[in-house]
N, C-alpha and C positions, 0 to 999 in steps of 0.2 A: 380647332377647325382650320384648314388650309386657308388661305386669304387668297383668294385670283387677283389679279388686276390685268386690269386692259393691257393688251400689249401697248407701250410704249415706244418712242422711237430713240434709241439709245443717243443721251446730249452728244454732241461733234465735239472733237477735240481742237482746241485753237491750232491753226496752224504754227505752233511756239516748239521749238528744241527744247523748252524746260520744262514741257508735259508732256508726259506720256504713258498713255493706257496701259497699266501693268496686264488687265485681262486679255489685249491683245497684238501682244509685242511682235514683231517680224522677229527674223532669224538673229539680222543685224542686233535689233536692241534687247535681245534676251543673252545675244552671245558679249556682248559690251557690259550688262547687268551682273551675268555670272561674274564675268572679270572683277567687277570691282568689288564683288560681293568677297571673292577667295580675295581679294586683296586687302580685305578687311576680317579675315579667318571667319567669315559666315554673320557678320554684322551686319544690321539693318534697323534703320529706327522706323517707326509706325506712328502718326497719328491719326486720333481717329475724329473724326467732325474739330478740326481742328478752329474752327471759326463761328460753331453753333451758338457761342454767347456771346455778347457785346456787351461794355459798361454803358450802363445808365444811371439816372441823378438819384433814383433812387438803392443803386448800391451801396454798402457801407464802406470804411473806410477801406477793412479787412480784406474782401470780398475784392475790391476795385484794387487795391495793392497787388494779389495774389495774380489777378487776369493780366496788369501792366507788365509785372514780371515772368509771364507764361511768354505773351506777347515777344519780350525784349528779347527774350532766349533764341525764342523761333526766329526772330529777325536779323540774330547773328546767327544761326546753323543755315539758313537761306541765303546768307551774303557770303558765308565760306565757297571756295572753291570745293570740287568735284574730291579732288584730292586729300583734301582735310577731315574729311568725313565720310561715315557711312551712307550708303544710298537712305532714300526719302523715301515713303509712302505714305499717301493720304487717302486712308478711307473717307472718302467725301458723300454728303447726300446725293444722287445722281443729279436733281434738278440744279443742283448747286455747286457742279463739276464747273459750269463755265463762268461763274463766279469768282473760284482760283486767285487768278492774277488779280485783280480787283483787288480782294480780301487779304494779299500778300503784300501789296503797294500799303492798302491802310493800316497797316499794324509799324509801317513805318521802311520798309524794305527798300530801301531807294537801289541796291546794287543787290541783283536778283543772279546768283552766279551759280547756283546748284540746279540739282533737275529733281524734278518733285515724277514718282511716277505714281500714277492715279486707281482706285479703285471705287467704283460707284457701289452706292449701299440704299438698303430701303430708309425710307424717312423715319427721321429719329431711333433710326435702329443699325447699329455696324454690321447686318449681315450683309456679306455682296448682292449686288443686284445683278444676278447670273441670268440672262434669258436664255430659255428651253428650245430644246430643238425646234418647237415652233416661233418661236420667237416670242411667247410669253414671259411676262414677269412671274415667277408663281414664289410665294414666299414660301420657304423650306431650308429652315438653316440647320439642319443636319448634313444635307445634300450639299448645302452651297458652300457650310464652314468644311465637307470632305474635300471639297474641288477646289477652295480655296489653298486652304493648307497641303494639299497637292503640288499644287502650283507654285506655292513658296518654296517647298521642300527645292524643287526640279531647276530651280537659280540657282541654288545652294544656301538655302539662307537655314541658319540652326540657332542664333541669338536675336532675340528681338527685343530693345528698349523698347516702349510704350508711352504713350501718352497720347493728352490729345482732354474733350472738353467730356464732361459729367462722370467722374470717377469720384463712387465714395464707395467706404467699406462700412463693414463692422463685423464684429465680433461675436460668434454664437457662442452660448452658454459651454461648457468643457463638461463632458461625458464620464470623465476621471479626474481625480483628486491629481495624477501625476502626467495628465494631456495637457498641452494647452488648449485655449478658446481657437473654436474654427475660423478662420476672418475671409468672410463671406465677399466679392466684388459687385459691387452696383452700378449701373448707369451705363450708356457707349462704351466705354471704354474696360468697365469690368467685365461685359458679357464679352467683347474683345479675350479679356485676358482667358476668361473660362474657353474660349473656344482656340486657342491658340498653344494655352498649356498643355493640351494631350501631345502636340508634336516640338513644341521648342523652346529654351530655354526664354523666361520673358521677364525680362525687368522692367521694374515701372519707372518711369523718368519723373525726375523734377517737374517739369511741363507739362503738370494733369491740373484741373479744376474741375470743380471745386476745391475737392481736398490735391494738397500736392504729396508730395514725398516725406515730407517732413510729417504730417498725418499719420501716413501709411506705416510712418516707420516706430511710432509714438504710440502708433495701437498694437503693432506687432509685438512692440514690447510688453505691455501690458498684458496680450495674449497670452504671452511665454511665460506671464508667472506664476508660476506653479507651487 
């Protein structure tokens, strides 16, 4: 069943040079975007609810190691220069676009030197939050992941690192003795990868949690044996 919601009135964007609404760039910041994008051969990192978890006392040690070192990452690819890296996106919850800055200062960011550009998403879920010709929210992520991935395409973007917060996988049972096991994406950041992999190349970054890279890469194997 379709999900309506109220129309909403799309959060403001800080008046800040280091945000800026991918869904609705001017000429200027889409033709600045392309640039750096072919300057980087079609690179672009993604995260996605980049800020949905916080340690608390009741994490284990594992658990609060894995988020400090997500954290630290993200704190040095935000304090690089423009130059040094591929452009930013943050699929963010919509209510918790203006949050951002805030949420970038507390992971430890004291020299905030990149530009983060923004895409609002439904609650606990990365699809964009696209409103409709009438200016409704209406949840439809076929629709919204076509417009989306559209819209990435027309910057030039063709590789995309990933990450960002609730990626876990596993592994389905193998159909043949000489297949491997399917390994299925869960969480933000999976249904991310499922909806992103019909148009462009997507690696998953270091930078996921729960499980990170080292996970992903440890089941893969495992998958592969055949």
């Amino acid at each position: 069943m379709t999900e309506i919601i109220k129309p909403e009135k799309r959060p403001e964007q800080k008046n800040n040079e280091k945000f800026v609404d991918f869904l609705n760039l001017s000429p200027e910041q889409k033709d600045e975007l392309k640039k750096r994008i072919e300057e980087n051969n079609g690179l672009v990192r993604i995260f996605v609810h980049p800020f949905f978890n916080k340690i608390t006392p009741d994490y284990n040690k594992e658990r609060a190691k894995k988020m400090k070192a997500m954290n630290l990452a993200l704190q040095k690819i935000l304090s690089l220069p423009e130059e040094k890296t591929p452009p930013i996106l943050f699929f963010e919850e919509m209510e918790k676009i203006s949050e951002l800055e805030e949420n970038i200062q507390a992971i430890g960011t004291t020299e905030f030197k990149n530009k983060v550009y923004t895409v609002p998403t439904f609650r606990k879920d990365p699809e964009p939050a696209i409103l409709d010709a009438d200016g409704k929210l209406i949840r439809n992520p076929e629709k919204h992941w076509k417009i989306m991935n559209e819209k990435l395409k027309s910057v030039g973007i063709k590789k995309i690192i990933i990450g960002g917060m609730e990626f876990m996988t596993y592994a389905m049972g193998r159909t043949s003795r000489n297949k491997p096991d399917e390994i299925k994406f869960l969480g933000c950041v999976g249904e991310a990868i499922r909806r992103l992999s019909d148009d462009f190349d997507v690696e998953v970054s270091h930078l996921t949690f729960p499980e990170n890279r080292q996970d992903f890469d440890e089941i893969k194997q495992r998958a592969n044996r055949v």
